[in-house]
N, C-alpha and C positions, 0 to 999 in steps of 0.2 A: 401216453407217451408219443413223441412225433420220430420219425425215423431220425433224427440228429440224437435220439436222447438212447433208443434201442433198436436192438434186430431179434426179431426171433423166426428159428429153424425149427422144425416139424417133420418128422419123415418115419417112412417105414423102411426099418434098412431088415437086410434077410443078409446071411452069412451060411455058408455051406464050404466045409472042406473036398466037397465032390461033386455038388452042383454046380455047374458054369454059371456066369452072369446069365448068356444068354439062354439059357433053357429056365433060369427065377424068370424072366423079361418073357419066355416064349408062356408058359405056367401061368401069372399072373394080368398078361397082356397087357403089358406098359413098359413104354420106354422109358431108361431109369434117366437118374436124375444125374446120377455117377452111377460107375460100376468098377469094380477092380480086378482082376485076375489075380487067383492064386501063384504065387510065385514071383508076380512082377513086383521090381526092386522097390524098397522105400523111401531111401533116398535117408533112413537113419542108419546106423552103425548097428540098432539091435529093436528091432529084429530089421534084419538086412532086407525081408521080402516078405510081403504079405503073404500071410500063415493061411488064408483063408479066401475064397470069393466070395466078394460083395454085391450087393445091389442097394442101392438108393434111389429110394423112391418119395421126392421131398413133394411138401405143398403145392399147390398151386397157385395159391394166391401170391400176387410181385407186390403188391402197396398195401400189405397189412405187416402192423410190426405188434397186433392182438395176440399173443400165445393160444388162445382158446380161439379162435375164427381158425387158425393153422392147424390146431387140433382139429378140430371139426371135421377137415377138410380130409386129414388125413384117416379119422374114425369114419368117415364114408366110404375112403375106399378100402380100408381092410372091412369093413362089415359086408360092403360089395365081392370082396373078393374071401373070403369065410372058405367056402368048399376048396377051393385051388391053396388056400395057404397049409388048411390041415392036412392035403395031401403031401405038399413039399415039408410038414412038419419031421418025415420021416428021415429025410437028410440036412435039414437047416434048419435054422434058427431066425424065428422072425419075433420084431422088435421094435415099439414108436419110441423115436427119439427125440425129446423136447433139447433146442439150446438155445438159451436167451440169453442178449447180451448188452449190459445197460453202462450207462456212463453212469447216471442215478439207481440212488433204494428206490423199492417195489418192486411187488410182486404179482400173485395175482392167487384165487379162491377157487378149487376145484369144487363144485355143487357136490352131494348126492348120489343126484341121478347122470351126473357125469363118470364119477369114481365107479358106479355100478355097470355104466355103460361099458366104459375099459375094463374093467373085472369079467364082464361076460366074453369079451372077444378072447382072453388067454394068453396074452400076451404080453411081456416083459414091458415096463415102462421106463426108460432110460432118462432122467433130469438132469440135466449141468447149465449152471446160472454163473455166468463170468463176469466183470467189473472192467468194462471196456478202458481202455489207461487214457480215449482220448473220444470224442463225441463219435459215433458214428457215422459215415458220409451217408448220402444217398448211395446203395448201392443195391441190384437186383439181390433178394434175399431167399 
């Protein structure tokens, strides 16, 4: 697919009702990609205020719109980062996020030795696949 047809997001996001952003950021050693504060507004009716702190820590990759090259990217660094995540396990909640977002059908084939790969790391695998209403622009993803 060319970036006109899809986008895909990949990320390790971690959530904590008592961990700050910055102490997941100081913990993991990476500056997020986004972060939220607990309490700060939403900007919806309900819930009024993020219930939780966030960290997002997405891909690195800017000109892949490959679901699996973003995975990768991101099964690197949670496997790099293993000993720091089990410990922050004890107040947070850590989680890869796939979002793909296509104007077109397709999909894509998790191997195996992928499924086993993500199965040994312990962590929640999050998928939401959207039906973009209009082509995608170029945009950093």
């Amino acid at each position: 697919k060319t970036l006109r047809e899809a986008r895909a997001k990949v990320a390790l996001v971690v959530t904590s009702g008592t961990t700050s952003p910055s102490a997941i950021c100081s913990a993991l050693e990476r500056t997020p990609s986004k972060s939220v504060v607990k309490g700060t507004p939403t900007g919806s009716a309900q819930p009024a205020a993020h219930p939780f702190n966030i960290v997002v820590i997405a891909s690195q990759l800017e000109n892949s719109t490959d679901v699996l090259e973003h995975l990768e990217d991101v099964l690197c660094l949670v496997e790099s980062k293993k000993l720091q995540l089990k410990r922050l396990a004890r107040k947070c909640v850590a989680e890869i996020h796939i979002n793909y977002a296509t104007s077109s059908e397709g999909g894509w084939t998790f191997e195996p030795k992928l499924l086993r790969r993500m199965a040994n790391l312990g962590l929640k695998v999050v998928v939401s696949v959207n039906q973009a209403q209009r082509p995608v622009s170029r945009q950093k993803v």
